[in-house]
C-alpha positions as CSV (number, residue, x, y, z in Angstrom):
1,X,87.0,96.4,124.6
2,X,89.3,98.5,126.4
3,X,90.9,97.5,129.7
4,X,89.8,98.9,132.9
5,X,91.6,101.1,135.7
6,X,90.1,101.4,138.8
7,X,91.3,104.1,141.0
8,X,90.5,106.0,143.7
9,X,87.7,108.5,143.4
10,X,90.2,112.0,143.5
11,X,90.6,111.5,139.8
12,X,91.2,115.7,140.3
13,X,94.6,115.5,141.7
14,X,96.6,115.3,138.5
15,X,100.3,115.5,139.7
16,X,102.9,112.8,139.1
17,X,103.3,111.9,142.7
18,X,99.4,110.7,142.7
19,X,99.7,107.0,142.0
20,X,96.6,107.0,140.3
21,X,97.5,109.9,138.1
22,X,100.4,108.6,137.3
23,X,99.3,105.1,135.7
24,X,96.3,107.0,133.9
25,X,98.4,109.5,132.4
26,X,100.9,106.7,131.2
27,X,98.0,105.1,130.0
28,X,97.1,108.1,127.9
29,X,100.9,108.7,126.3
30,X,100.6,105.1,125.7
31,X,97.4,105.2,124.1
32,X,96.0,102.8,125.5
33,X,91.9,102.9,125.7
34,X,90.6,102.4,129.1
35,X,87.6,102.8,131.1
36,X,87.9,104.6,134.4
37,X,86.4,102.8,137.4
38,X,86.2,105.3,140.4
39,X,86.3,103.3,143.6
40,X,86.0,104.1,147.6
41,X,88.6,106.0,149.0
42,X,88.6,104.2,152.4
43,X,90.9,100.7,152.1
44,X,87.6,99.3,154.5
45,X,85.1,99.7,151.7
46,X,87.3,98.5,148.5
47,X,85.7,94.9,149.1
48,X,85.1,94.9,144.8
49,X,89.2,95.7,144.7
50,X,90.0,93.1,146.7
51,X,87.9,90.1,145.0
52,X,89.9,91.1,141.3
53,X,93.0,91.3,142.7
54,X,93.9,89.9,145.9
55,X,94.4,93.3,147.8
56,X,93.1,96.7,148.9
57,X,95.6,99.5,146.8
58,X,94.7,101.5,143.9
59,X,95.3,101.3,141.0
60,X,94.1,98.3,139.3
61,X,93.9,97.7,135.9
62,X,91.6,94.8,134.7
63,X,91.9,93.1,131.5
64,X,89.0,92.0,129.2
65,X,89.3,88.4,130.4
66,X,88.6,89.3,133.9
67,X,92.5,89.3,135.0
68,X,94.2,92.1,136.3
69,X,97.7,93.5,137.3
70,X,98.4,95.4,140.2
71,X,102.3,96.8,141.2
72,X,103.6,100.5,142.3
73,X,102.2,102.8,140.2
74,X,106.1,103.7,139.3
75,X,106.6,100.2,138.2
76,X,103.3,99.8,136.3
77,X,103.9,103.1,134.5
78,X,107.2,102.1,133.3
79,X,105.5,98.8,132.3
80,X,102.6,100.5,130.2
81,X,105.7,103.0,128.7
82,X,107.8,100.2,127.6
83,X,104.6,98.8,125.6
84,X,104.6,95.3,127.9
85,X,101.2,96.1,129.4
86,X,99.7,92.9,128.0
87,X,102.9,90.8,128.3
88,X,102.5,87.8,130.6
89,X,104.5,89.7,133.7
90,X,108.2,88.6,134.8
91,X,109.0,86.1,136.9
């Protein structure tokens, strides 16, 4: 089962300073499969964001075992590149 990535629902804007954009597309180069999850745009309505993972910012990715990981979208990217997606994160 692939993991999931919620993001906001402009999945349209595809440039690199979209923070959605750019963890899906390093997803992709990656090859990584994933399911997209569109949520609200409004922070106020992202209540199903907020239960996985603690806060109200996009993106998420969720992992089969009901985890998930959350950082800047620069930082996750370079993450996902690097192949340490599904390493236990630094601390």
């Amino acid at each position: 089962m692939p993991v999931k990535l919620h993001l906001c629902s402009m999945i349209w804007v595809k440039i690199g300073a979209h923070p959605c954009w750019r963890v899906q597309k390093a997803l992709d180069e990656a090859g990584v499969e994933y399911e997209l999850v569109k949520g609200p745009v409004s922070r106020s309505k992202r209540d199903q964001i907020v239960a996985l993972s603690g806060q109200s910012l996009y993106p998420v990715i969720e992992f089969e075992d009901g985890s998930s990981y959350r950082d800047e979208s620069k930082k996750m990217a370079e993450r996902i590149r690097a192949g340490k997606l599904f390493e236990p994160p630094a601390r």
